[in-house]
C-alpha positions as protocol buffer text, in pm:
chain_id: "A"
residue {
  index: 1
  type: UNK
  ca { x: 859 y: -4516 z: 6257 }
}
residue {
  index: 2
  type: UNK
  ca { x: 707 y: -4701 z: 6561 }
}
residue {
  index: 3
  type: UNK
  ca { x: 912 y: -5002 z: 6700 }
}
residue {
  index: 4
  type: UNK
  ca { x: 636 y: -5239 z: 6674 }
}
residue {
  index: 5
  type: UNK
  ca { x: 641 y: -5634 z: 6646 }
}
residue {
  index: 6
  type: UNK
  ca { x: 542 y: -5595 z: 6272 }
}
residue {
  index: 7
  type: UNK
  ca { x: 820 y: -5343 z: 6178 }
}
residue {
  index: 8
  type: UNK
  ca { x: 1019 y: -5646 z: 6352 }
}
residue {
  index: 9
  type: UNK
  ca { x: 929 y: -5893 z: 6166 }
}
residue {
  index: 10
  type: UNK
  ca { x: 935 y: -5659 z: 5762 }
}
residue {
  index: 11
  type: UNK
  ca { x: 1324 y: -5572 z: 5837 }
}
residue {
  index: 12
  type: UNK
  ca { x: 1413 y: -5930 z: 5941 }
}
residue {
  index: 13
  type: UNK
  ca { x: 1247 y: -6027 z: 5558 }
}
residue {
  index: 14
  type: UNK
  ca { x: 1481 y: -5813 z: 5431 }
}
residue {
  index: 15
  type: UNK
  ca { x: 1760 y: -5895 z: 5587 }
}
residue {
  index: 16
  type: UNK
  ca { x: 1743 y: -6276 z: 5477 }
}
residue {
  index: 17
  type: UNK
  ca { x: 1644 y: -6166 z: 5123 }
}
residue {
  index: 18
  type: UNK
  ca { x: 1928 y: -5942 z: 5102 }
}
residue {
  index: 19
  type: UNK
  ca { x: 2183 y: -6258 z: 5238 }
}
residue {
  index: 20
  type: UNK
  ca { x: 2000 y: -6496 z: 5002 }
}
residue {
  index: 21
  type: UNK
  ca { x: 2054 y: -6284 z: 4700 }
}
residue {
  index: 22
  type: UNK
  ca { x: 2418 y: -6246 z: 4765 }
}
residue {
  index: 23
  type: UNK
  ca { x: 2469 y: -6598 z: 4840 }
}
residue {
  index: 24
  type: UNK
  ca { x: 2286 y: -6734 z: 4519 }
}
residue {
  index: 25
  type: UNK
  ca { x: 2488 y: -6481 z: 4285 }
}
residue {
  index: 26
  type: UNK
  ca { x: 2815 y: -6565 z: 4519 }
}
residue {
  index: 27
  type: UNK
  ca { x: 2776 y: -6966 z: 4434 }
}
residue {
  index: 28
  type: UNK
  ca { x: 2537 y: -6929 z: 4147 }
}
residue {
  index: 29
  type: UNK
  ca { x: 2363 y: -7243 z: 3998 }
}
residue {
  index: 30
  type: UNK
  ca { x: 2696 y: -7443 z: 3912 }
}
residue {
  index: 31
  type: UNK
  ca { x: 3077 y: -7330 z: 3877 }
}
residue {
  index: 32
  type: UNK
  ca { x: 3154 y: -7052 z: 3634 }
}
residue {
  index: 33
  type: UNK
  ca { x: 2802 y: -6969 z: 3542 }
}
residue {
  index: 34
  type: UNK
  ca { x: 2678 y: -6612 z: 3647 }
}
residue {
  index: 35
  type: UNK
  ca { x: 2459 y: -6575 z: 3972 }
}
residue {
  index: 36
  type: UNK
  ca { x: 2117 y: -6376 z: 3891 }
}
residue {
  index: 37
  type: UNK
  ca { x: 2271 y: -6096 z: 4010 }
}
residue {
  index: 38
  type: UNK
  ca { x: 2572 y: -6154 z: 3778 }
}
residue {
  index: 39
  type: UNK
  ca { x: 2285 y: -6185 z: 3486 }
}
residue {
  index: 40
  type: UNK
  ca { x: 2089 y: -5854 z: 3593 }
}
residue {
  index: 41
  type: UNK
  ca { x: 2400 y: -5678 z: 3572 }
}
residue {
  index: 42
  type: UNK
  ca { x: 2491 y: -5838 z: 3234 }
}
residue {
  index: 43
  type: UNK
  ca { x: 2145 y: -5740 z: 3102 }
}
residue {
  index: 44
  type: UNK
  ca { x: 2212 y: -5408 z: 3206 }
}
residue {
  index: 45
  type: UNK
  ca { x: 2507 y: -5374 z: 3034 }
}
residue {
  index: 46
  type: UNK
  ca { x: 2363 y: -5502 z: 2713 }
}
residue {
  index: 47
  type: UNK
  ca { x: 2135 y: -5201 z: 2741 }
}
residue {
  index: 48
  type: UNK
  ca { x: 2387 y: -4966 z: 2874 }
}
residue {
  index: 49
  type: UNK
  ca { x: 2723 y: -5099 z: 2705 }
}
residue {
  index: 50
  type: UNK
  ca { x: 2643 y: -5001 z: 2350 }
}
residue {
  index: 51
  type: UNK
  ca { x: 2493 y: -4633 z: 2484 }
}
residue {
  index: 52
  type: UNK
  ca { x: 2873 y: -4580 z: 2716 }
}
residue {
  index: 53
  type: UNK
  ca { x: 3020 y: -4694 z: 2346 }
}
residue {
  index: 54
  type: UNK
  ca { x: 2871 y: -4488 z: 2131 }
}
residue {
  index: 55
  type: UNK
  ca { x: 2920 y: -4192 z: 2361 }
}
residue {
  index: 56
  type: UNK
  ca { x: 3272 y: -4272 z: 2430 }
}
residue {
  index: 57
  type: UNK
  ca { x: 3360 y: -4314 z: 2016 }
}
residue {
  index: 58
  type: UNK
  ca { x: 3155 y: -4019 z: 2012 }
}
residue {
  index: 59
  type: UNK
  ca { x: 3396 y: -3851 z: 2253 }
}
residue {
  index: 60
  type: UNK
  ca { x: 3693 y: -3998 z: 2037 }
}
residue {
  index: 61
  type: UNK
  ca { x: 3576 y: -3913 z: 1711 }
}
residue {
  index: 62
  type: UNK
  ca { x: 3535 y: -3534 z: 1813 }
}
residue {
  index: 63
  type: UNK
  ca { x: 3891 y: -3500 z: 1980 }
}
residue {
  index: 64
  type: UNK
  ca { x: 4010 y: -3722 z: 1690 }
}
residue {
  index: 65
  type: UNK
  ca { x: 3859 y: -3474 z: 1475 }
}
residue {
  index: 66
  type: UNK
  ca { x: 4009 y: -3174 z: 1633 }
}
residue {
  index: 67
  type: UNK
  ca { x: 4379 y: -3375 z: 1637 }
}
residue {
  index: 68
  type: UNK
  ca { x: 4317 y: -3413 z: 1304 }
}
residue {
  index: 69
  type: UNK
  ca { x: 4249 y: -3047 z: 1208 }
}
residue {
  index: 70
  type: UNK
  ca { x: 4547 y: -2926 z: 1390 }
}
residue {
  index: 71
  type: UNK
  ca { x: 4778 y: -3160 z: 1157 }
}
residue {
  index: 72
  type: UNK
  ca { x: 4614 y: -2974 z: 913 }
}
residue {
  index: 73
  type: UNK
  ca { x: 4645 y: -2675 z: 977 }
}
residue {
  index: 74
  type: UNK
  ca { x: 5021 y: -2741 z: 1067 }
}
residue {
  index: 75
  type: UNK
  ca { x: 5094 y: -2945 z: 771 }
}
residue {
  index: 76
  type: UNK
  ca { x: 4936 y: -2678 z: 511 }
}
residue {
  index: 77
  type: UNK
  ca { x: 5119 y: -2407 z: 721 }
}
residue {
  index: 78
  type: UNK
  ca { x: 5478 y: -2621 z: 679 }
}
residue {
  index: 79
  type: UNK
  ca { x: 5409 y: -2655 z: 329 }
}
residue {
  index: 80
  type: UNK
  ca { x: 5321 y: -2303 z: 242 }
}
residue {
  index: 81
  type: UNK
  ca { x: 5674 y: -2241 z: 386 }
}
residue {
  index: 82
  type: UNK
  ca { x: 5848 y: -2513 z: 179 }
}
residue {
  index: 83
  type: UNK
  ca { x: 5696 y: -2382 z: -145 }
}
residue {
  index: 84
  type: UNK
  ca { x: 5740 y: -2016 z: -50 }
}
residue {
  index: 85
  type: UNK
  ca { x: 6183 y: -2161 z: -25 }
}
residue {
  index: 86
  type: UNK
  ca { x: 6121 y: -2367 z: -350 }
}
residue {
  index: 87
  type: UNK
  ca { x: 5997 y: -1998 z: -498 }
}
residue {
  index: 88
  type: UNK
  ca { x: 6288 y: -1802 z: -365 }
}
residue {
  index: 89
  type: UNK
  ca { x: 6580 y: -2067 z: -454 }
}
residue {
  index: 90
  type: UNK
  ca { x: 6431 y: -2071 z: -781 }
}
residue {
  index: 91
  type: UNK
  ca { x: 6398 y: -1697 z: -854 }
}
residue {
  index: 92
  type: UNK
  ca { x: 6730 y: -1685 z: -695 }
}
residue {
  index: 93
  type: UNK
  ca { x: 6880 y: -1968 z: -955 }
}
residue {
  index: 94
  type: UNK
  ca { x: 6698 y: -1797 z: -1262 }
}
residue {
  index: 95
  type: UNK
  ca { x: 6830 y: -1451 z: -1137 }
}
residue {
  index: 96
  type: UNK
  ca { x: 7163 y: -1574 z: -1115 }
}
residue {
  index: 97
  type: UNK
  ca { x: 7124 y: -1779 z: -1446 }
}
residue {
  index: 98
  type: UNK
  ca { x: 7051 y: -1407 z: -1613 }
}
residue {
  index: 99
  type: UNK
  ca { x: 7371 y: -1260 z: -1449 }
}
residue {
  index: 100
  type: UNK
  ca { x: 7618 y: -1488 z: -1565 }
}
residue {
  index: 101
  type: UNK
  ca { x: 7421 y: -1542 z: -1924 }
}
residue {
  index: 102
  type: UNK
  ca { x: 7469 y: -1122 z: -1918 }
}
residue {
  index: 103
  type: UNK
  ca { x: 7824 y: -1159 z: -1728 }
}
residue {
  index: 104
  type: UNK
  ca { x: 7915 y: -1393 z: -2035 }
}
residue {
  index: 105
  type: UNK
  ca { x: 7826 y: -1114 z: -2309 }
}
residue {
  index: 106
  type: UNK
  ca { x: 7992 y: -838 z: -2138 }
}
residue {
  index: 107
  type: UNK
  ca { x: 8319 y: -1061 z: -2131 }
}
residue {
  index: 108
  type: UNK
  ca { x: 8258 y: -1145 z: -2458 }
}
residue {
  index: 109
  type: UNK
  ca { x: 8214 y: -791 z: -2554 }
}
residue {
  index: 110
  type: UNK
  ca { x: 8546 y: -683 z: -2396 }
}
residue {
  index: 111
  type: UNK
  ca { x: 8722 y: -901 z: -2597 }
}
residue {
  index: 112
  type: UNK
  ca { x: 8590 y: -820 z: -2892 }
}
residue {
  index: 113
  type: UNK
  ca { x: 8651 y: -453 z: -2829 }
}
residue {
  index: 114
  type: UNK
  ca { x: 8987 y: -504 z: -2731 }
}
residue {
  index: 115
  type: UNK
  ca { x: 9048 y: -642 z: -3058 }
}
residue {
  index: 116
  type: UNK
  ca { x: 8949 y: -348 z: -3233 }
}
residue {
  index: 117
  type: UNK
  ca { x: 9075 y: -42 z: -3004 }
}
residue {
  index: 118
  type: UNK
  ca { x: 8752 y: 48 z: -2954 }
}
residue {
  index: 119
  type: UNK
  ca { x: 8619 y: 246 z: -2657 }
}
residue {
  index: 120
  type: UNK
  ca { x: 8257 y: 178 z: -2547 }
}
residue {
  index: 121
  type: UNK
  ca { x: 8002 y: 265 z: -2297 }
}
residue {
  index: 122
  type: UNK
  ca { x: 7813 y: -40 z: -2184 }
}
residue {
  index: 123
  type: UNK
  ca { x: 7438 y: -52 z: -2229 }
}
residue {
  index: 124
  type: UNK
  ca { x: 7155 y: -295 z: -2229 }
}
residue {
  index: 125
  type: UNK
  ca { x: 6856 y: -365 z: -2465 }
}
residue {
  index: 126
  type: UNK
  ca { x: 6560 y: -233 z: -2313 }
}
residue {
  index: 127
  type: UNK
  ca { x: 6322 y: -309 z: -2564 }
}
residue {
  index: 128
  type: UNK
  ca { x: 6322 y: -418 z: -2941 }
}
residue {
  index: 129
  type: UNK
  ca { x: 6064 y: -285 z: -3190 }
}
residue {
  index: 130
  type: UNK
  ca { x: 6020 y: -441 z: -3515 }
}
residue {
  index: 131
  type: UNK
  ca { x: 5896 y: -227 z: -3774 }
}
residue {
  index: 132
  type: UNK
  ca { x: 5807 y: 55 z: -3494 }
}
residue {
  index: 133
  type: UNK
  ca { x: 5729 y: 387 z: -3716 }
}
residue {
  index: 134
  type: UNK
  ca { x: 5861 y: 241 z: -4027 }
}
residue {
  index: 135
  type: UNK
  ca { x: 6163 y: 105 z: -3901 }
}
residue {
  index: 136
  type: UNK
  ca { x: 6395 y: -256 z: -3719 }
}
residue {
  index: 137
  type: UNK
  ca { x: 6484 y: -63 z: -3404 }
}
residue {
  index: 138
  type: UNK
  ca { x: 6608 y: -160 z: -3038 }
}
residue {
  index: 139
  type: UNK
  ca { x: 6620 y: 125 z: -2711 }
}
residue {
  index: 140
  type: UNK
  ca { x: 6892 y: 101 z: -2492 }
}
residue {
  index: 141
  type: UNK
  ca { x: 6939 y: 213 z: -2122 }
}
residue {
  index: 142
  type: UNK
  ca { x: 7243 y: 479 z: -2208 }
}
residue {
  index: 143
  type: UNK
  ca { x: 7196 y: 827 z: -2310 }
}
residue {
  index: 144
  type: UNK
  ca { x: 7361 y: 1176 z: -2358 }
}
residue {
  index: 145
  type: UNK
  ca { x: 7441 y: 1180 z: -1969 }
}
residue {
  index: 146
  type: UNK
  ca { x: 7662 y: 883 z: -2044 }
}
residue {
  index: 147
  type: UNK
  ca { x: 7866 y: 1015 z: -2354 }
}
residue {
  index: 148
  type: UNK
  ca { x: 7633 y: 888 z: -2588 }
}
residue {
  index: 149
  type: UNK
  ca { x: 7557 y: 1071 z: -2899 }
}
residue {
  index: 150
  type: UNK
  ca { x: 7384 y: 1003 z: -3252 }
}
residue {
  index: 151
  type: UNK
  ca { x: 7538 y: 827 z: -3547 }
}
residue {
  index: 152
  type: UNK
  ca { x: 7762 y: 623 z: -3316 }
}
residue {
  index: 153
  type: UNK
  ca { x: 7814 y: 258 z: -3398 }
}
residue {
  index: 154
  type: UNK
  ca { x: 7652 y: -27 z: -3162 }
}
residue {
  index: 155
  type: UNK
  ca { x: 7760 y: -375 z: -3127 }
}
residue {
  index: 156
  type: UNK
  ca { x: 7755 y: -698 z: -2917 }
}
residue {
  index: 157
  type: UNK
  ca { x: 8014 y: -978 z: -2839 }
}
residue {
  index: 158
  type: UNK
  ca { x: 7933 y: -1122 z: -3185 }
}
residue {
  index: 159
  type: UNK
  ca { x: 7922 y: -786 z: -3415 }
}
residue {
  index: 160
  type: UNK
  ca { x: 7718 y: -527 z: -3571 }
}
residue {
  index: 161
  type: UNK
  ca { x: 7401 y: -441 z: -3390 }
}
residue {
  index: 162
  type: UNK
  ca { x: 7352 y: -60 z: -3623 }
}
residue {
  index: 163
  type: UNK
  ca { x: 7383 y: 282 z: -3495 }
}
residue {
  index: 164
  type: UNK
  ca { x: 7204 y: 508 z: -3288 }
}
residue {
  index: 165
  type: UNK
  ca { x: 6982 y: 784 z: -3416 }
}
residue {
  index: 166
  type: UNK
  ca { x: 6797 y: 964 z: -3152 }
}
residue {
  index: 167
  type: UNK
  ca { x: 6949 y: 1023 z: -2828 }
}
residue {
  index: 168
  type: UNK
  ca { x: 6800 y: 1135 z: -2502 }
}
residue {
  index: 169
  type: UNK
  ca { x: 6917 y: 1200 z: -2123 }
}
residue {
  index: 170
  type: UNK
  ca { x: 6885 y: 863 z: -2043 }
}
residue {
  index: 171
  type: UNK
  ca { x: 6790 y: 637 z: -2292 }
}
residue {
  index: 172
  type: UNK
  ca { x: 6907 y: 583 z: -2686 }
}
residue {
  index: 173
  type: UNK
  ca { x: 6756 y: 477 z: -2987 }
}
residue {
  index: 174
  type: UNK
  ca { x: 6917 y: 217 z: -3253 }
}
residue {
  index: 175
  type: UNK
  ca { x: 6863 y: 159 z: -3557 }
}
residue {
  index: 176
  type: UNK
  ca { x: 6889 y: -193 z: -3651 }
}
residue {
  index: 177
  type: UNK
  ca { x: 7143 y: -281 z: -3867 }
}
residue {
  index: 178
  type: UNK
  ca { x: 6866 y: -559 z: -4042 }
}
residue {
  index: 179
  type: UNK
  ca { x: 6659 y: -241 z: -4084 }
}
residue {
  index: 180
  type: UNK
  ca { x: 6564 y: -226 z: -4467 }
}
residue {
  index: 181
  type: UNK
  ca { x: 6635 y: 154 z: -4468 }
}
residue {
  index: 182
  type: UNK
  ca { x: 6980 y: 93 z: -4303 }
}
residue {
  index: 183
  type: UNK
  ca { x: 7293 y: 101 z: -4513 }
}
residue {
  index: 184
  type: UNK
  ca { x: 7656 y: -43 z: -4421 }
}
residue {
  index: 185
  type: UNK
  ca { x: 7922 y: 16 z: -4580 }
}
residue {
  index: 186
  type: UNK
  ca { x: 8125 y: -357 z: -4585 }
}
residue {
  index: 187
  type: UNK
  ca { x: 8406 y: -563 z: -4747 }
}
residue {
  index: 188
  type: UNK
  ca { x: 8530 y: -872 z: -4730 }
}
residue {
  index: 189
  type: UNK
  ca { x: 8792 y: -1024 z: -4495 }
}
residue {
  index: 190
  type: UNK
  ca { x: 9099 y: -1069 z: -4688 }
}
residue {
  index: 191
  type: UNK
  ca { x: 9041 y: -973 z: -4986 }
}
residue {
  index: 192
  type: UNK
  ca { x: 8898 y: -642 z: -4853 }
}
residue {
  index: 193
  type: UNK
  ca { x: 8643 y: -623 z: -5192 }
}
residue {
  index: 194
  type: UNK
  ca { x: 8371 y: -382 z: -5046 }
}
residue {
  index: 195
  type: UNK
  ca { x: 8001 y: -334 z: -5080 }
}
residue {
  index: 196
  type: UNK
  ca { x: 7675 y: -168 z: -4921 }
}
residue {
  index: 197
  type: UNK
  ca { x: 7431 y: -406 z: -4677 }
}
residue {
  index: 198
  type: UNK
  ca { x: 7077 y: -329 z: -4631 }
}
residue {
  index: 199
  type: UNK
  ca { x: 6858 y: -498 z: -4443 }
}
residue {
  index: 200
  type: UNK
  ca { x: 6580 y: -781 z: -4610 }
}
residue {
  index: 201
  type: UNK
  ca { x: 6445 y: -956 z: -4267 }
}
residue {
  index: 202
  type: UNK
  ca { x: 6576 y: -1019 z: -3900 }
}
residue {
  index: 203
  type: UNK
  ca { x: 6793 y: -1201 z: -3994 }
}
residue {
  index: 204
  type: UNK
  ca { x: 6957 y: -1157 z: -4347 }
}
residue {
  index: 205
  type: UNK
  ca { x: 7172 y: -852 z: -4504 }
}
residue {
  index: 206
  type: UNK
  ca { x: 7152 y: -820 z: -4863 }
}
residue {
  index: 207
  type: UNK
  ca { x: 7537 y: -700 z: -4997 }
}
residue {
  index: 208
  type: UNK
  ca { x: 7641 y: -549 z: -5341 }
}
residue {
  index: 209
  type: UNK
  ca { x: 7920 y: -581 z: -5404 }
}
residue {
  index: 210
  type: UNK
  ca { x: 8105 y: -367 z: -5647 }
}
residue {
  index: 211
  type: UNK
  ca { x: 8322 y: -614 z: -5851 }
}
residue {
  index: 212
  type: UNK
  ca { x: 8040 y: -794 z: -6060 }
}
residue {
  index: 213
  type: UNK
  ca { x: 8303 y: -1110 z: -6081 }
}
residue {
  index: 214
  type: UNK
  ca { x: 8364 y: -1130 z: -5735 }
}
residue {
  index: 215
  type: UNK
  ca { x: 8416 y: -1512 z: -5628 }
}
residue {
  index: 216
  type: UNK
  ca { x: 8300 y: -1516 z: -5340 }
}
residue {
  index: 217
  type: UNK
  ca { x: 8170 y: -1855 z: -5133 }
}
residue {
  index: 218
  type: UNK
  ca { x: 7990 y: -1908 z: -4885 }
}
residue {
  index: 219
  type: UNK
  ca { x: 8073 y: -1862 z: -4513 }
}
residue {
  index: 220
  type: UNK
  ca { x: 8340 y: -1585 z: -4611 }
}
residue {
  index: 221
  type: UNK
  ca { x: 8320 y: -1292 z: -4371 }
}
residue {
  index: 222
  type: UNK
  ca { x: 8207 y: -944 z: -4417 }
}
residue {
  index: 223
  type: UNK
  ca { x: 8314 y: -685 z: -4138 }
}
residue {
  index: 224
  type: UNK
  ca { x: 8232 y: -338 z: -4181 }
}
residue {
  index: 225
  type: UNK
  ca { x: 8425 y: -53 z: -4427 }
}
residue {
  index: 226
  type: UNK
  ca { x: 8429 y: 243 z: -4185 }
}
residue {
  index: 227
  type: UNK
  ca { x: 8276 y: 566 z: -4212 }
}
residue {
  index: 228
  type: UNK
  ca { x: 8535 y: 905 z: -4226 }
}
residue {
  index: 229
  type: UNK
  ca { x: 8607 y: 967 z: -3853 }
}
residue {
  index: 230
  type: UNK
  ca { x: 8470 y: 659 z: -3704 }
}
residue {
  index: 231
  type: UNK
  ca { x: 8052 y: 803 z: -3796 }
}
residue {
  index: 232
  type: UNK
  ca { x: 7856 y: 655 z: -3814 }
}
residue {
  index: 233
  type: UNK
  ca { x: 8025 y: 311 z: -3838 }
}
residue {
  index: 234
  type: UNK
  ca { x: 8372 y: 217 z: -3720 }
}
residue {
  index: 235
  type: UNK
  ca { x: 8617 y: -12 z: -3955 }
}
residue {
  index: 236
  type: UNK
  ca { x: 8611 y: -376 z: -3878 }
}
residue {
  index: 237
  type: UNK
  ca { x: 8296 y: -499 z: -3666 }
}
residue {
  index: 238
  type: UNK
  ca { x: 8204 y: -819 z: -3782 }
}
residue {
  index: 239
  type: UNK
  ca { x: 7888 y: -833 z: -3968 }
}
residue {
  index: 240
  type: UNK
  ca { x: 7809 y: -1149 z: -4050 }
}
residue {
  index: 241
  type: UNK
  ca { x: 7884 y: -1475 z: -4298 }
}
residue {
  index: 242
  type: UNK
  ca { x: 7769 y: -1532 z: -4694 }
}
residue {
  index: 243
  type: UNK
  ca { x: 7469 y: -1725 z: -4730 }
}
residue {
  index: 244
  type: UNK
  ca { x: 7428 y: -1717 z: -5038 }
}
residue {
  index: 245
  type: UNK
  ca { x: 7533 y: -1592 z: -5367 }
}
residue {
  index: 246
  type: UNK
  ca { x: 7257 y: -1456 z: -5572 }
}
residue {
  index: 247
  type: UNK
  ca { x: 7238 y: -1524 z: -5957 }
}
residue {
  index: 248
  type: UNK
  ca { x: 7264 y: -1144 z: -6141 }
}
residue {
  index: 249
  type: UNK
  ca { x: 7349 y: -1208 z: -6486 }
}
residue {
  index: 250
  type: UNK
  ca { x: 7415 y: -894 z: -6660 }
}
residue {
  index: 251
  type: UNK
  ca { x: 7433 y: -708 z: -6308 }
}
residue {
  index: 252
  type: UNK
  ca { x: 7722 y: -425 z: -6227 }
}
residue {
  index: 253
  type: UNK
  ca { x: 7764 y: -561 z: -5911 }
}
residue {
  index: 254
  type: UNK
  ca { x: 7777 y: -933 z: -5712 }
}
residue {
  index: 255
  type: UNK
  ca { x: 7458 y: -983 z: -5491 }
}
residue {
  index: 256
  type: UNK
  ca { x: 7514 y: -1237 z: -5183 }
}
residue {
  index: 257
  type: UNK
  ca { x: 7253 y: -1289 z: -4905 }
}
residue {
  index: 258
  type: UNK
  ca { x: 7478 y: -1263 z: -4552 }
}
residue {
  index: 259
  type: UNK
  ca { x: 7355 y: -1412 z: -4225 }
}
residue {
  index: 260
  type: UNK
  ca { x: 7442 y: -1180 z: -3952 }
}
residue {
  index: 261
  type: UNK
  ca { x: 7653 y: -1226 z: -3657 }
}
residue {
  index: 262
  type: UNK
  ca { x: 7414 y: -1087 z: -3381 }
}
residue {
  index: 263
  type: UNK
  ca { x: 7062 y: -1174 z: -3315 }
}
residue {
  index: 264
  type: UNK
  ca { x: 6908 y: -931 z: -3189 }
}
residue {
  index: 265
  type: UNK
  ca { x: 6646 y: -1143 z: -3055 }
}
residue {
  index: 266
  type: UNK
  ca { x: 6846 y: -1236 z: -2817 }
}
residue {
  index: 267
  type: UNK
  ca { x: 7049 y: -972 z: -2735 }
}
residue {
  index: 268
  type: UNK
  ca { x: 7095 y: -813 z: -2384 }
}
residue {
  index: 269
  type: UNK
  ca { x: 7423 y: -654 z: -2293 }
}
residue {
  index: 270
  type: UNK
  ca { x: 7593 y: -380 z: -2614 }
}
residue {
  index: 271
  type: UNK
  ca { x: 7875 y: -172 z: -2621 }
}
residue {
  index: 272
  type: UNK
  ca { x: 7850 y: 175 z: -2774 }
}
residue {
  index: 273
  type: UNK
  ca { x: 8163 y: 320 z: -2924 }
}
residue {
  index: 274
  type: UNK
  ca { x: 8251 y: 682 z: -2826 }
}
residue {
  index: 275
  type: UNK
  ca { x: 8592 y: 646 z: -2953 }
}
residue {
  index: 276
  type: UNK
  ca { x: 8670 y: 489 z: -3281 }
}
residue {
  index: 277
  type: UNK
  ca { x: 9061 y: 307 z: -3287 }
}
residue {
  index: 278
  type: UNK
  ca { x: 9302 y: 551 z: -3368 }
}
residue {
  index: 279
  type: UNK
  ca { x: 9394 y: 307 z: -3627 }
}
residue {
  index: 280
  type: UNK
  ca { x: 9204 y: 91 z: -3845 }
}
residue {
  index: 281
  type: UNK
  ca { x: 9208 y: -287 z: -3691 }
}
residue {
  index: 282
  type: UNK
  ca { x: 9140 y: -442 z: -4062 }
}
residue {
  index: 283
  type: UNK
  ca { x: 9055 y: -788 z: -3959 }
}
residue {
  index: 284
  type: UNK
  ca { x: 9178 y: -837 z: -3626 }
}
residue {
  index: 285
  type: UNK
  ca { x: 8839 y: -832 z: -3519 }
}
residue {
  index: 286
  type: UNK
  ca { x: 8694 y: -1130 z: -3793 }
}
residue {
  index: 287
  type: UNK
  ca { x: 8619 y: -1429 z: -3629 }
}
residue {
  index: 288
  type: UNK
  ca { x: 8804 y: -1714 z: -3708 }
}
residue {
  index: 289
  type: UNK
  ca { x: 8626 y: -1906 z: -3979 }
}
residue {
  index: 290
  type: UNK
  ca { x: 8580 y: -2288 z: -3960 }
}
């Protein structure tokens, strides 16, 4: 640019402009109001504040958004682990529930046992099939390879379970003593009157017994006769409790309904005896009645 009088003249304007602005929007029109520089940067902002807002909540919202996602993500992770603890504890308390519920019947068995001289392989109930071919009958998880044989007699903590029939390496067959086609020789405690059981449902044993005046009540307790060498059924087991006496009039023989001691419904833990007592135990098994 040429140094000329006019150029002068056009940057001494500007100059004094520039010094006026800054001296009106230094003082402005009266204390504490804005100088018009002070308002053309406030309009400015008007325009421009809201847009720096928005973009800056923008800006939040999306980092808040990611924060929040990684909570997530952490929080389902933490739970996943606490429920996966709740899972084990609780299969762990149920497990251990089951070993001391089948703990319990084994001690229970051993007692019983004891009582009678008896020596018995331990087993457990592997499944129970009602009316299965024809016939009440449980399997268990003994067999040949553990002394087990057929016609040998089977029983739980509370009594009579039946006797086994068929018999393989590793697994055994019972039939149910509440098997209709199953017959047990039985008498009475005490009085040692005996009869025949069969089986009428899953839980009832229908008894003759031989004297047809029998007084018998109910609640008195039937254990089992014995069978010549201990085969199938071994003196004494308990069997169960009178019902019921049923009305025969004119009969040969005293009919009583008799609940039994076991459930096999809820069976798990048996004894099978391989060795019948070298003497008979007569009721030193018979649970003591109320």
């Amino acid at each position: 640019m040429r140094d000329t009088r006019r150029t002068r003249i056009v940057l001494a304007g500007l100059l004094l402009g520039g010094f006026a602005l800054i001296t009106v929007d230094a003082h402005g029109e009266r204390p504490g109001s804005p100088g018009l520089l002070g308002r053309a940067r406030a309009a400015g902002q008007t325009v421009i504040g809201p847009i720096e807002s928005a973009g800056g909540a923008a800006v939040r919202g999306v980092g808040s958004l990611f924060d929040g996602w990684g909570h997530s993500t952490a929080d389902e992770q933490r739970i996943a682990q606490l429920t996966a603890q709740v899972s084990a504890l609780k299969n762990q308390d149920e497990t251990s529930a089951a070993d001391r519920a089948r703990a319990a019947q084994l001690d229970k068995l051993l007692k019983l046992t004891s009582l009678g001289g008896l020596k018995t392989v331990p087993a457990q109930l592997v499944g129970v099939a009602p009316a299965q071919d024809g016939t009440w009958s449980a399997t268990l998880d003994a067999g040949s390879r553990d002394g087990i044989a057929a016609d040998q007699t089977v029983l739980d903590g509370d009594g009579l379970i039946g006797r086994t029939t068929t018999v393989g390496p590793h697994t055994s067959t019972v039939l149910l003593a509440v098997d209709p086609e199953s017959t047990v020789g039985v008498r009475l405690a005490g009085t040692g009157t005996i009869g025949t059981a069969t089986g009428q449902d899953s839980r009832t044993l229908r008894v003759q017994f031989l004297d047809p005046q029998l007084q018998v009540k109910p609640g008195a307790v039937v254990l089992t006769l014995g069978s010549a060498g201990g085969t199938p059924f071994v003196p004494g087991v308990p069997v169960g409790t009178v019902r019921q006496v049923v009305p025969t009039p004119g009969a040969l023989t005293r009919t009583v309904l008799v609940t039994p001691y076991a459930d096999v419904a809820s069976v798990d833990t048996v004894g099978i005896v391989v060795q019948p007592p070298r003497t008979d135990p007569r009721d030193a098994m018979a649970p003591t009645t109320p």
